[in-house]
C-alpha positions, 0 to 999 in steps of 0.5 A: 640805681638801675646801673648798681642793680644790673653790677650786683646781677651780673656778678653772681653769674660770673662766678657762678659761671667758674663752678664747674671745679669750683676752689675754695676762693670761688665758692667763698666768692660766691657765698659772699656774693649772695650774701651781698646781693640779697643784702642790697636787694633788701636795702633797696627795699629800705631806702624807698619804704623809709623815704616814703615815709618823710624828710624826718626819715631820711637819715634812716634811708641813708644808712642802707644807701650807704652800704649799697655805695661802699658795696659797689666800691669795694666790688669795683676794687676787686675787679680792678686790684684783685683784692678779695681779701679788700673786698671779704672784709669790706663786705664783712663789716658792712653786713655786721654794722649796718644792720645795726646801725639801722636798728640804732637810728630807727629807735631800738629793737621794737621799732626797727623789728629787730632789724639787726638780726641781719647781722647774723650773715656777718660771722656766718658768712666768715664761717664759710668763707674764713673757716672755722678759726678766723669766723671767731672774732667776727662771731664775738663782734656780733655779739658784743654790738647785740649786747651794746643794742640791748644795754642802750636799748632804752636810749635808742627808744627814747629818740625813735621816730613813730613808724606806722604799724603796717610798716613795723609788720612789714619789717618784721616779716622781712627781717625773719623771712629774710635772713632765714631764707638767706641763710638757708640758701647760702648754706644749701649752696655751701653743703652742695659743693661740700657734697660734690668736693666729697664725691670727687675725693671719693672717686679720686680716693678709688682711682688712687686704690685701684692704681696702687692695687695695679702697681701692689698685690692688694695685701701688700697694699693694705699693709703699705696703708696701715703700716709705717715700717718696712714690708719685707717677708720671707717666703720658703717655698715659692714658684717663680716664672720667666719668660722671654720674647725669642729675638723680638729686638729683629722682629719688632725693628722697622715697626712703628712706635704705635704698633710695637706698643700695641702688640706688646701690650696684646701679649702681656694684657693675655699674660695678665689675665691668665695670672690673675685667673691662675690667683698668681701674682705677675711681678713686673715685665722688663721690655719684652720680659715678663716675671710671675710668682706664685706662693707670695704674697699668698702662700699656697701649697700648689704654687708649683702645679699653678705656675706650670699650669699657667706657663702652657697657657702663656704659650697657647695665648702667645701663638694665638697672638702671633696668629692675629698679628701675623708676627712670628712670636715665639718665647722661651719661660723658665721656672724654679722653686724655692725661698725668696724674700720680698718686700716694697722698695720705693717711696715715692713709686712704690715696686714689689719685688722678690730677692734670692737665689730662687730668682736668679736661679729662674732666671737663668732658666729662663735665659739657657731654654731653647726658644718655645720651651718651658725649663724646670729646675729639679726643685720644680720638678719634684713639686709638678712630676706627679702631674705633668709630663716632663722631659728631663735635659740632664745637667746643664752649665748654668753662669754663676752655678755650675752644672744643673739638672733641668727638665723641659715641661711638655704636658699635664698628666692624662696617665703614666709617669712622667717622661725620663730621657 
């Protein structure tokens, strides 16, 4: 006895030991285990309170050692096959039946004090272990066997034992306290990890939210949730901006791994800053190439100003960068306004992305100016003349364009017109 006691005490704390991450076998183990534990500790209580009793009772003290030895079976074939499917149903008609079966040999529901209210544990145990849809059955067991109890009730009492006052007073208390208390823990446990598995949804739920919203502007973002269709939009006026790390292919050869990452990322992490205190929306980097729009996916009318604005600032962020690594840093941003289209593409990694003349045309902007200047197009020029400075380079042959006006950007207006050259 002292053997099959220390069994049923040692293994609750090796799955409870597991439940750091619990999955949903564990914690069924677990359920189950409780439930079969306390079983076993009340059966024990049983066997010695009914043996007490007399010879006449042993039958009575039998069924609950019975249940103890089918117990510790199917615990060791578990342990030995990995059957918990074996041992859940094993478990399951023992916590059913026995109880009873106690209720039957004892002589009815007074007698026993309605002994097989320990029966309960069965289908709530399925409940929580099998789920919903398979717990049924059990459930309708339970009360099949109730209505046998009460139909033969009569029967049972005509063949029962005397028990001692005390000791049907005795039964009663534990019969309720019991199970009510079994119950009660086993539920408590059952909601606790229910709790913290919804606390880890919710915590993946938002490290989920906030990868999409680094990948997606957050409109998009909620449209892509809400949305089963295709994002596409068309924007007819919007800024766009390149810009370009002059000859980082020589400067960051020979550079360790670790620290060509680490100076790319000082760079682009001060890019993105200024975007998001500009309200712009940085589109994607491409090796040491970095690409911004403004009026998309939220229009706004001073699209233009916001961008050059933010384009001096990479400058001043770029040298200041250059200064800390002690690397010769310098880049050439072109920029150009117009309609684009955009839209999500992707479906297993999503990318927000613009399309258009606009953007090539930025592009090329970017690629013909001259290392540590910023190149307008006429169509940007127009929209900033008012409020920055500008230098114009005449026309210059674009690939695939011909011949362009463009314009360098030099400084925000203090007075005066802008500069014509």
């Amino acid at each position: 006895m002292n053997a099959l006691f220390k069994s049923f005490a040692a293994f609750p704390g090796m799955v409870w030991a597991r439940l750091n991450y619990p999955s949903a076998d564990v914690i069924g183990n677990a359920i189950l285990t409780l439930l079969v534990f306390a079983e076993s500790l009340i059966c024990i209580f049983w066997i010695f309170t009914l043996s007490e009793l007399g010879e006449g009772y042993a039958l009575m003290a039998a069924i609950p050692y019975f249940y103890i030895v089918i117990s510790y079976t199917s615990l060791l074939i578990f342990y030995r096959l990995k059957r918990f499917d074996y041992f859940i149903f094993t478990q399951l008609v023992m916590l059913l039946v026995m109880p009873f079966f106690m209720q039957w040999v004892i002589g009815g529901f007074e007698a026993s004090s309605g002994v097989a209210i320990w029966a309960i544990l069965s289908p709530v145990g399925a409940l929580m272990i099998l789920g919903t849809r398979q717990s049924t059955s059990w459930f309708a067991l339970f009360i099949a066997l109730a209505a046998v109890s009460w139909q033969l009730d009569a029967l049972f009492a005509g063949n029962a034992l005397p028990i001692p006052s005390h000791v049907k007073n005795t039964f009663f208390v534990m019969n309720i306290l019991g199970t009510a208390t079994i119950l009660y823990v086993a539920m408590r446990y059952f909601q606790s990890q229910k709790e913290r598995v919804l606390v880890a949804l919710a915590a993946e739920q938002a490290r989920s939210e906030k990868l999409l919203l680094n990948i997606l502007p957050e409109s998009i973002a909620e449209r892509l949730k809400a949305e089963s269709s295709n994002i596409a939009d068309r924007y007819e006026s919007v800024t766009i901006l390149f810009a370009d790390l002059v000859d980082f292919t020589r400067i960051s050869s020979g550079m360790p791994p670790d620290e060509l990452v680490n100076l790319l990322n000082q760079v682009f992490s001060r890019f993105d800053r200024l975007t998001e205190q500009y309200h712009l929306e940085k589109i994607k980097t491409i090796g040491d190439a970095y690409m911004v729009v403004a009026g998309a996916p939220e229009p706004r009318a001073d699209h233009a100003q916001a961008m050059a604005s933010l384009a001096m600032e990479m400058q001043s962020a770029l040298q200041e960068v250059a200064e800390s690594s002690r690397k010769s840093l310098n880049m050439r941003i072109g920029i150009n306004s117009g309609p684009v289209i955009a839209g999500v593409i992707g479906s297993s990694k999503f990318s927000y992305d613009l399309w258009g003349d606009t953007v090539n045309v930025a592009s090329r902007m970017e690629h013909h100016a001259r290392p540590g200047t910023i190149q307008l197009t006429e169509s940007t020029y127009q929209l900033v003349r008012d409020e920055f400075d500008c230098e114009s380079l005449g026309c210059i042959d674009v690939k695939g364009k011909g011949e362009i006006q463009a314009y360098i950007l030099l400084e925000k207006k203090s007075k005066g017109a802008c500069l014509a050259v």
